[in-house]
Every structure is written in C-alpha cells, then in structure tokens.
C-alpha positions as CSV (number, residue, x, y, z in Angstrom):
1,X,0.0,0.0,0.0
2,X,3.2,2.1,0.4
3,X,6.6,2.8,1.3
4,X,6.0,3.4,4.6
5,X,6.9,7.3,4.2
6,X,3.6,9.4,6.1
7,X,2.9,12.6,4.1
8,X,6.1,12.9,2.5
9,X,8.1,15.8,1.6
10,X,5.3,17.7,3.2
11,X,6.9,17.0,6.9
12,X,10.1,18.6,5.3
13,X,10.3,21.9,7.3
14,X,12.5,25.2,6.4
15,X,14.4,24.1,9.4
16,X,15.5,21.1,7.9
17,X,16.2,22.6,4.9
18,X,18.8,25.4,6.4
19,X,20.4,22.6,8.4
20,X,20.8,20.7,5.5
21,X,22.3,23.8,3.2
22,X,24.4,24.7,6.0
23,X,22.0,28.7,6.3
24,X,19.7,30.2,8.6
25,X,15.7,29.8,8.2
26,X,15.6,33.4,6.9
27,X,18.0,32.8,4.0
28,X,16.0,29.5,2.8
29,X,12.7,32.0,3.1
30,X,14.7,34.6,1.0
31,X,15.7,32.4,-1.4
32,X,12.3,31.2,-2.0
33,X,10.2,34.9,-1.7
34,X,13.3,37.2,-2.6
35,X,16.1,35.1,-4.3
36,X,16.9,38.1,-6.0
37,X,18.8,39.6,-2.4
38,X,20.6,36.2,-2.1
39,X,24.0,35.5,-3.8
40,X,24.0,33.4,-7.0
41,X,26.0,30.5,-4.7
42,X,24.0,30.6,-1.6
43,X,20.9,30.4,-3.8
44,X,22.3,27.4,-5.6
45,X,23.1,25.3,-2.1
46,X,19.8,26.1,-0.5
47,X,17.9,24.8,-4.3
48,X,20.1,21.5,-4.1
49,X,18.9,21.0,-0.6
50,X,15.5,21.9,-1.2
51,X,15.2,19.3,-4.3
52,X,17.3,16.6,-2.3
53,X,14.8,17.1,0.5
54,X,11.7,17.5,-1.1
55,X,10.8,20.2,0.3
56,X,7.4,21.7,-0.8
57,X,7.1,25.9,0.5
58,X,3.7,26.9,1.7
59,X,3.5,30.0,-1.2
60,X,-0.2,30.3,-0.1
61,X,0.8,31.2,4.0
62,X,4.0,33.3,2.5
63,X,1.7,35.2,0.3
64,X,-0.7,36.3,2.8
65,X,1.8,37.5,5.4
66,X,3.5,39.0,2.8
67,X,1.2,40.0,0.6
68,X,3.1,38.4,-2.3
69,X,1.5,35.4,-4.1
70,X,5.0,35.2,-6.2
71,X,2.9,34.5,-9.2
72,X,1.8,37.0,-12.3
73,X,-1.2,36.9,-14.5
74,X,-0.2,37.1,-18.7
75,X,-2.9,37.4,-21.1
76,X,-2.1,36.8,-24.4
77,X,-4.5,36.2,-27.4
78,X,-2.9,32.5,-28.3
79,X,-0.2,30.7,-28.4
80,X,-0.1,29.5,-31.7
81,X,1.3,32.4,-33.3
82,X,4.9,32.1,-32.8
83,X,5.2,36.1,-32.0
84,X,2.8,35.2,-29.1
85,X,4.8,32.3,-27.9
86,X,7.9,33.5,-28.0
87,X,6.6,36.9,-26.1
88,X,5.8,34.6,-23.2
89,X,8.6,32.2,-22.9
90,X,10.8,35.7,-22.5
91,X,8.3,36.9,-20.0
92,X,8.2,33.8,-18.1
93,X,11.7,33.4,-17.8
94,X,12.4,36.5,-16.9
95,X,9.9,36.6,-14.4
96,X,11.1,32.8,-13.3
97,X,14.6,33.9,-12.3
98,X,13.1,36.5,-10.2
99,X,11.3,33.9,-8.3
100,X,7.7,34.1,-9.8
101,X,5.8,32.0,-11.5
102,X,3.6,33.1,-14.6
103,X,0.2,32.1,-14.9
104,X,-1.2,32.1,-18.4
105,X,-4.3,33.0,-20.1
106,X,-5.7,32.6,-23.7
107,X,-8.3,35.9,-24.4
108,X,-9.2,34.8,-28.4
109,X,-9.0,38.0,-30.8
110,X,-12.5,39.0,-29.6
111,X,-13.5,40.9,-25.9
112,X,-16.6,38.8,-25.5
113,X,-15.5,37.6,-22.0
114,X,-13.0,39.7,-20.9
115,X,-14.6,40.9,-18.2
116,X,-15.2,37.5,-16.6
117,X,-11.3,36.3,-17.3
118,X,-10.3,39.5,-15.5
119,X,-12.6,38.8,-13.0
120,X,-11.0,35.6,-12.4
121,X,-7.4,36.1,-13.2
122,X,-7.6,39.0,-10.3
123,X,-9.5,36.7,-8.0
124,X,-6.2,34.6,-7.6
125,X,-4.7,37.9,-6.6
126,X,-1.9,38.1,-8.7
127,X,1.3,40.5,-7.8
128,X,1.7,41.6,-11.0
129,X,0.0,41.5,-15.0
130,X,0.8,41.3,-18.7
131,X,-1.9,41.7,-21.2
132,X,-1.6,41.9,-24.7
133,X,-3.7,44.6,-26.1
134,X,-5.3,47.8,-24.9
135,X,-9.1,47.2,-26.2
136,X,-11.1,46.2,-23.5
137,X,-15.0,46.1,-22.4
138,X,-15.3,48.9,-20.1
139,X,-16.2,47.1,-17.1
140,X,-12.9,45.0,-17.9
141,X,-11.1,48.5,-17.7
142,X,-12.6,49.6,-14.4
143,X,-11.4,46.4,-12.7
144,X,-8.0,46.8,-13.8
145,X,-7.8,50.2,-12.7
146,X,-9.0,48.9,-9.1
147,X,-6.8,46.4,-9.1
148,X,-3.8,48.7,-7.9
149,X,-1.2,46.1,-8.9
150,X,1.3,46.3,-11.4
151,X,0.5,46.3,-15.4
152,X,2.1,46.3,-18.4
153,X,0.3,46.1,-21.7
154,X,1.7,45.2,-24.6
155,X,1.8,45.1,-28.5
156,X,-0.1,48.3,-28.8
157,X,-0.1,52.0,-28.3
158,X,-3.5,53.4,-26.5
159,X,-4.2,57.3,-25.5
160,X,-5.4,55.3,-22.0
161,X,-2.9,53.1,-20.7
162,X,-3.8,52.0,-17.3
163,X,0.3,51.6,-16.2
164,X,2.9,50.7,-18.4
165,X,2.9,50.2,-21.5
166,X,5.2,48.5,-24.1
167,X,3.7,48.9,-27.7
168,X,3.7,50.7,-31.5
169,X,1.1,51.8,-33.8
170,X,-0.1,49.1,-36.3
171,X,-1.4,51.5,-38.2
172,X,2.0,53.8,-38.8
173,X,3.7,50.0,-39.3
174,X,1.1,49.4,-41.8
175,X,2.0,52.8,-43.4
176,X,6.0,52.7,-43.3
177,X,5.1,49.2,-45.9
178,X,3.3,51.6,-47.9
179,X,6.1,53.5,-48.4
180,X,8.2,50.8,-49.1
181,X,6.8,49.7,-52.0
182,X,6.0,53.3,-53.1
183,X,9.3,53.8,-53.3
184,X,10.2,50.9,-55.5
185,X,7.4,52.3,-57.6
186,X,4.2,49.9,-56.8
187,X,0.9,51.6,-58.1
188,X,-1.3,48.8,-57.3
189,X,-1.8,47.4,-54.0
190,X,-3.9,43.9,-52.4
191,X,-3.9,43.7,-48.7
192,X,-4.4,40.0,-47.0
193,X,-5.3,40.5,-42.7
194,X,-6.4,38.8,-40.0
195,X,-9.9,39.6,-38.7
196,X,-8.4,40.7,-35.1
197,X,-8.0,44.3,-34.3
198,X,-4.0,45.2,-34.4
199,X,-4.1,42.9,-37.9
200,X,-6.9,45.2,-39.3
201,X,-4.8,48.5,-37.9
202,X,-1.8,47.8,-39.5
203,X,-3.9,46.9,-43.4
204,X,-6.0,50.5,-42.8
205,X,-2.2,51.8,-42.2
206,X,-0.9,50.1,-45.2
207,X,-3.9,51.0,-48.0
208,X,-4.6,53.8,-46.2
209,X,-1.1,55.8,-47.3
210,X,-1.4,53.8,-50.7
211,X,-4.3,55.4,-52.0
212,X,-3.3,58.5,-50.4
213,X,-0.1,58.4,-52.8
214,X,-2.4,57.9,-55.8
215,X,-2.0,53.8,-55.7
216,X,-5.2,51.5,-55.9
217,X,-5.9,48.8,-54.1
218,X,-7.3,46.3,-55.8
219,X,-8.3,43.7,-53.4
220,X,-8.4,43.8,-49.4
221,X,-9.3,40.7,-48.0
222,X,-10.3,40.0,-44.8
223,X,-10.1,36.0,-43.3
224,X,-10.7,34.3,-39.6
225,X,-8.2,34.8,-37.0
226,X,-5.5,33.7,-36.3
227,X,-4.2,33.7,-39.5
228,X,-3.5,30.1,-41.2
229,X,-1.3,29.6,-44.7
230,X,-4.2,28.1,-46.0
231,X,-6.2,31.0,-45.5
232,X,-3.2,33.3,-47.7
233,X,-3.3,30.1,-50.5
234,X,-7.3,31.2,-50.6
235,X,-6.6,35.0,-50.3
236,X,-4.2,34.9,-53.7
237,X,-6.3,32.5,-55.7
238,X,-9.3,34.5,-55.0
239,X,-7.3,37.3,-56.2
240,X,-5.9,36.0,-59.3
241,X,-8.5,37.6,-62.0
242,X,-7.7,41.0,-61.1
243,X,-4.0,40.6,-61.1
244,X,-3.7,42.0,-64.3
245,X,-0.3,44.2,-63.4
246,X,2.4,44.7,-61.4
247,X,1.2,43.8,-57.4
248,X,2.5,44.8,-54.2
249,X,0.7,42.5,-51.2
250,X,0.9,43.5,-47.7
251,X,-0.1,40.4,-45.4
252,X,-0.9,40.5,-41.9
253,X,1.4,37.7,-41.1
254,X,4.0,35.7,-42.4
255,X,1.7,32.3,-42.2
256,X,-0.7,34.8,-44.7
257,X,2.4,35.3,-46.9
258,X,4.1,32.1,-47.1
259,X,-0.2,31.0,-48.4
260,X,0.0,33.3,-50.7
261,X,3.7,33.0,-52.2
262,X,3.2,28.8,-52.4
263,X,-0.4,29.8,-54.4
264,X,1.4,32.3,-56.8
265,X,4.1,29.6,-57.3
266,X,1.4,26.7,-58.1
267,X,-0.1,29.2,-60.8
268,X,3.1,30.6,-62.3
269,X,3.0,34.3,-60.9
270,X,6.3,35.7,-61.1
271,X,7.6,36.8,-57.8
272,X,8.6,39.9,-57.6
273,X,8.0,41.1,-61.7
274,X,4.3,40.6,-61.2
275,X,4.0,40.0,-57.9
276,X,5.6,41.4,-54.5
277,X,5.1,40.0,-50.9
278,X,5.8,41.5,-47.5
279,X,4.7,39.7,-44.5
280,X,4.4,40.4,-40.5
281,X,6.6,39.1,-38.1
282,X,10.3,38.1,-39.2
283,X,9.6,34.7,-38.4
284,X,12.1,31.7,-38.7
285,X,9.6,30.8,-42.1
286,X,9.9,33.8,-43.9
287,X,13.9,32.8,-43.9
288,X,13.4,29.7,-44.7
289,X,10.8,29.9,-47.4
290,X,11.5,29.4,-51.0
291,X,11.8,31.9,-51.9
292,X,12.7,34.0,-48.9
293,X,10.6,36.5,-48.6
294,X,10.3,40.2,-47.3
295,X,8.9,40.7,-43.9
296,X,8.3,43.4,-40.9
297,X,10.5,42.9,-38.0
298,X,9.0,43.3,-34.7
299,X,11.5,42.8,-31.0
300,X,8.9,40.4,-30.1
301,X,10.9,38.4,-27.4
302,X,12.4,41.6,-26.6
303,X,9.3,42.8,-25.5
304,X,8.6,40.1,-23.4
305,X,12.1,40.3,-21.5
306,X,11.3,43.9,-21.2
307,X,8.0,43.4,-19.8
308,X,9.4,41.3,-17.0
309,X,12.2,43.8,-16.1
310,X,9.9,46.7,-16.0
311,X,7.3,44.8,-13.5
312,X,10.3,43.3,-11.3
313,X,11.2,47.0,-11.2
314,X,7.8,48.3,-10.0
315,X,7.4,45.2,-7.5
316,X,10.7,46.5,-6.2
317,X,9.4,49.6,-5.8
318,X,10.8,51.5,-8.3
319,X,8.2,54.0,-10.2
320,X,11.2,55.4,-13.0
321,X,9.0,57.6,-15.4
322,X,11.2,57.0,-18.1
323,X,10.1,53.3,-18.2
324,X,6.6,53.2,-18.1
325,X,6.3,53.9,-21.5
326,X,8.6,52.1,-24.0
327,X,8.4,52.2,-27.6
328,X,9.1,49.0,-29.4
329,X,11.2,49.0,-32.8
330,X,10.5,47.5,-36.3
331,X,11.8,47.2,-39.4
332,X,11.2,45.7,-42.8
333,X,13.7,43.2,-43.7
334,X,14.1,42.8,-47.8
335,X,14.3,39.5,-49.4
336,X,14.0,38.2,-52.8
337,X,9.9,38.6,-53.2
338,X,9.9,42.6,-53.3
C-alpha cells in the first residue's frame, strides 16, 4: 500500500532545509520569496537542498503575510502564433529567475468575455500583470484600474494606458510598408489581414497611405483569425482575375504570406516582376521559405524580457517615469519577393 513514508516531503520543514544547506531559516525563506537579495551560490546550495529534500514551501501562508503570491497573471490572445509564444517564454523566464511563476491565459482575438477572465485572473490575486492589447470592455477596464497592482500592456499603443505600457502603432507600421513599396514604384496594392484588431490596424495603415499616394488597391481581403497559410493560399487564388499588373501585397502575417507565395508559385506568378510579398513578423519561415521573402521585423521576445524587467522593477518599488512607457522598434527586412 506504500513505502512506509507518512505525508512525505510535506513534513520537510524550512528548518531542515537550512540545516541541511548549512544557512539560517531566513536565508531559505529569502531564497524562495526574494532570491533576488541572495548571492547566486548561496541560492544554488539552498535549491540543491530543497530538491534533495523534497521540500514543498507553503507559497499560499507566505503570500498572505506578505502579501506576495509570487505569481503573475499574462494574457495573451494565443499561443499558436509564434510572436505570441515566444513573447511569453521571455516573459516567463524572466519573471522565473526573479522567483515568480507566470500564470497564463488565452483571451481569443475577440472581448466577448473579458470581463469575466479579469474577474477571475484578479481573483487569484496576482502581484503583478501582462496583457496583450489595450481594447477592453469597459467594465474590464474599471477592474483593472482597481486592481492597484502592477501592469504592463503590450503590442499596442493606446491614449489610455492603465500603467505601463510597451507597444507601437499598427497602423504607422502598416504605413511605413506603404512606403516601401512606393518607393520601388508599386501603383497597385492587395492587402491580406487577419480579422483581429491590431491585424486590421496595420492593413487601414498600409492602404490607407497607398491610395493617399495615388496607388489603388485592388483587393483587401479580410479571413478568420489567427491567421493560417491556407487562409493566404485562398486570399491569392481568390485574387488572381484581377492581377492584371504589377502587385504589391501586404499580409498581416508571415503564415498569410508564405499562403499566398506557395499559391502564386502553383499558378506561375512571377515573384517579384508581377508580384511582390511583404509579410508580418520576421519569423524563422519567412527565412526559410523558398523563396525568402520580405517581412516586418517586430523585438517580439524583446518585448517580453522587457516586460518582466519593467514589472520586477515596479514590484521592487521603483516608479522610473522614463520606463513606463517604452516604444518598441520595427523594421522591414528585404528579401528576394519585393
């Protein structure tokens, strides 16, 4: 029935574990709660003995006298989207070496609902929160700006942020592609997005500053988020009767692009004479595609790395100005389809 062990590592106390790493109590509880004020080889002895021990920390009694749950909430849309999941694996780790453990949460690309995740992400009273996005219900927003905890959004610039923020504007992205291909001398533009708001923002950027140029758009499709390669494959055939001249296409993503470069290849398009593709997102398959193909750069796992240092900071106490607001970089990155 079993091996004669009652209740385990659970009757492993902190004592045992200082005895054991050769520290006081107070420097196992600091390594657990505040590892950060603990060297790097103190830390490492009082781990070993912990995980040659057993020893399982009470984090729920340590957060209440503390008031620290050492965990974080992170709201992201999905993680299927390779930007999205290499945003979080930054965040978690840096929030990991910290000491805190990340608890994640998938919002979808609509706000149906947001209230209630909110509702129930702050009802596990988290220390600190990431959220991806700034468009929220408004009775989402009011309990956010109750929450009085730390928050960084990111992704997005809004006129509203409710802390800190970590973001650019889709729609000048969307226009800085525009002028791109203007300046290679595109007249006539085709836009393939997502149907999720920051997608949509950066294609109103993007044919937006075309026809304000004196280009025409001849085709802005719209398909289910996230975006899939099949849905870019459907996006270019669809669009194949009106490709009568020289093309510039702005997809929303580079699963959109790669879709619609393997479709132009199947019909015998010439990339770039008659047609030119620029993706979103710099990811490892616009490199990797035959041909390679131009895309927008975005310091996704940056951002997520940056996000954890900036709510470490405020959970430290620190309330630097100059980092509540940080501006994240992008470029477009040429390759062989433009």
């Amino acid at each position: 029935m079993g091996n004669g062990v009652r209740g385990g590592p659970s009757q492993v106390k902190i004592t045992d574990v200082a005895a054991a790493a050769g520290v006081a109590p107070m420097t196992v509880s600091r390594v657990i709660n505040t590892p950060d004020r603990v060297s790097p080889e103190t830390t490492a002895r009082v781990r070993a003995a912990i995980e040659k021990l057993g020893y399982v920390p009470n984090l729920i009694a340590g957060g209440l006298s503390s008031r620290r749950s050492r965990m974080v909430a992170a709201i992201v849309p999905t993680i299927a989207h390779p930007m999205f999941a290499g945003l979080v694996q930054s965040f978690t780790d840096g929030m990991r070496e910290a000491g805190y453990q990340v608890m994640l949460a998938l919002s979808g690309y609509d706000n149906d609902g947001d209230e209630a995740l909110v509702r129930t992400l702050l009802g596990r009273r988290p220390d600190a929160m990431l959220i991806t996005g700034a468009a929220y219900t408004p009775q989402a927003w009011q309990l956010l700006m109750e929450a009085h905890i730390p928050i960084v959004e990111v992704w997005e610039r809004t006129s509203r942020p409710i802390d800190m923020l970590i973001g650019f504007d889709h729609a000048e992205l969307g226009a800085s592609v525009a002028d791109y291909f203007l300046a290679k001398g595109h007249d006539r533009f085709a836009a393939f997005t997502a149907a999720d708001s920051r997608a949509l923002a950066r294609t109103r950027g993007f044919t937006d500053r075309a026809r304000e140029k004196g280009g025409t758009v001849i085709v802005s499709t719209v398909t289910p988020a996230p975006s899939t390669i099949q849905a870019g494959r459907d996006a270019l055939r669809n669009m194949l009767p009106r490709l009568t001249g020289r093309t510039a296409v702005f997809c929303s993503s580079d699963q959109l692009a790669f879709g619609a470069i393997t479709e132009a290849r199947i019909h015998g398009v010439p990339i770039p004479d008659t047609l030119a593709v620029c993706g979103f997102g710099n990811f490892e398959l616009s490199a990797a595609s035959e041909p390679p193909f131009t895309t927008v750069n975005v310091a996704g796992v940056t951002t997520g790395r940056t996000a954890a240092e900036m709510l470490l900071a405020r959970l430290a106490g620190d309330r630097g100005p100059a980092r509540d607001h940080v501006a994240v970089p992008y470029e477009v990155v040429e390759r062989t389809t433009t």
